[in-house]
C-alpha positions, 0 to 999 in steps of 0.5 A: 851687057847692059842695054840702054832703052828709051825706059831706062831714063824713065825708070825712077818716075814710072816707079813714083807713078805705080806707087800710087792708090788711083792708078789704072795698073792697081784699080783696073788692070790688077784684079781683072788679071788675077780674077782670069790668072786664077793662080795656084800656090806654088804655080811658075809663072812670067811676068815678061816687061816686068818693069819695076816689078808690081805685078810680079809681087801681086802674082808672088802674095798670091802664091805663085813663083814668080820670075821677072824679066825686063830688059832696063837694067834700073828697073830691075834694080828698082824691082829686086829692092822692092820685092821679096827673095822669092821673087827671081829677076833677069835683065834681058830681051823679051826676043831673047830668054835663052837664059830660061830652061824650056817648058818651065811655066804655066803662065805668062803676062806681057802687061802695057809692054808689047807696044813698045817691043818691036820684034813681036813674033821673037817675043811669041817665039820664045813664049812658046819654049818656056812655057809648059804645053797649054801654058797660057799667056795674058796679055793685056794691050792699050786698046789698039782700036782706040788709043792710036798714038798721035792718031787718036785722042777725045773730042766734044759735040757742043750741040749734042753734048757728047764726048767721043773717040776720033780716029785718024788712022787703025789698020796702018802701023805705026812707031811714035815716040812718047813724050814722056812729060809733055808741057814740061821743059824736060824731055825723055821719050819712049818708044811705041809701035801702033798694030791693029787687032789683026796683027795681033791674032795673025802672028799669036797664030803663026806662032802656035797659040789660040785665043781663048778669051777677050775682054776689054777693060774701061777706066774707074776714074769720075769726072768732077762736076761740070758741064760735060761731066755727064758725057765724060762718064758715059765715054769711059763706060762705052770706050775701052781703055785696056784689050785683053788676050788669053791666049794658050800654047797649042801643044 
């Protein structure tokens, strides 16, 4: 059966925007995760949320054997035409991967997708009996500490010329849905569900894994000239835009 999500609409203009040269996913994320993946050739490896499939074949040219699973039917689709036969893609719930036998992968990624999934523990539960025992998952988040949807976002100190983060609210969680074209007269929406860091470390625990690193990832990008370019660069710097987990099956 083919499930309807709020990604589905979306499809076609998240494919456009990972096809570009100065995105987040290419410049930052990508080389940290293969810097920490360390992937071996031929190694089984997840890519779980795997959208339209650009982590997926960075993990395949590295030499892994890559399996993809998303739940949006069009981005799959979008995935298997741009991606290598080598490359094996599912259309299925990441609370749901009864489709894939116990204990067959090494590694795992959740990459910019565990926010907008809302049964976390389903997800860890059947990451824990695909992967082999200390299989490993990295999974990389926005950083919940500081980009809080609908309560967080930039501000500016005229008199002390600096560019801070402000936050209205961290420990409550929250589910907002994200306009995925603001100032635009179109309007598809996704769906994202706000957990502190400690929601996170309790319920990898619950589920039988520990954390064994954490970095936290900022943004590549520069200001133009101006004003307060000097400030905008120091924000980048000082605040974190990505978290990442690598966190490893206990048994």
């Amino acid at each position: 059966m083919v499930v309807k999500t709020s990604w589905s609409k979306v499809a076609g203009w998240y494919d456009e925007l990972l096809s570009g040269d100065d995105t987040y996913q290419k410049e930052v994320i990508l080389p940290n995760l293969l810097r920490l993946l360390e992937l071996q050739k031929s190694e089984r490896v997840l890519d779980l949320a795997c959208g339209q499939g650009f982590f997926a074949r960075e993990f395949s040219k590295a030499g892994a054997k890559v399996t993809g699973v998303d739940i949006s039917a069009e981005l799959i689709a979008l995935a298997e035409k741009q991606s290598e036969k080598t490359i094996h893609y599912y259309i299925g719930k990441a609370d749901e991967l009864d489709f894939l036998p116990a204990g067959q992968f090494t590694k795992a990624t959740i990459v910019l997708a565990m926010q907008n999934i809302e049964n976390v523990n389903g997800v860890l539960g059947e990451l824990k009996r695909v992967l082999m025992p200390k299989g490993k998952l990295f999974l990389v988040l926005n950083h919940p500490a500081f980009r809080i949807p609908k309560h967080s976002d930039w501000s500016y100190d005229e008199e002390e010329n600096i560019q801070y983060r402000r936050l209205a609210e961290y420990l409550s969680e929250s589910r907002t849905n994200i306009d995925m074209h603001p100032g635009e007269e179109k309007r598809d929406y996704t769906v994202s569900f706000h957990r502190p860091l400690q929601f996170y470390f309790k319920a990898l625990a619950k589920n039988g894994f520990s954390v064994a690193r954490l970095e936290e990832w900022n943004s590549h990008k520069k200001s133009e000239k101006g004003p307060r370019q000097v400030a905008e660069d120091k924000a980048r710097k000082e605040i974190p835009l990505f978290l990442l987990l690598e966190v490893v099956k206990n048994v």
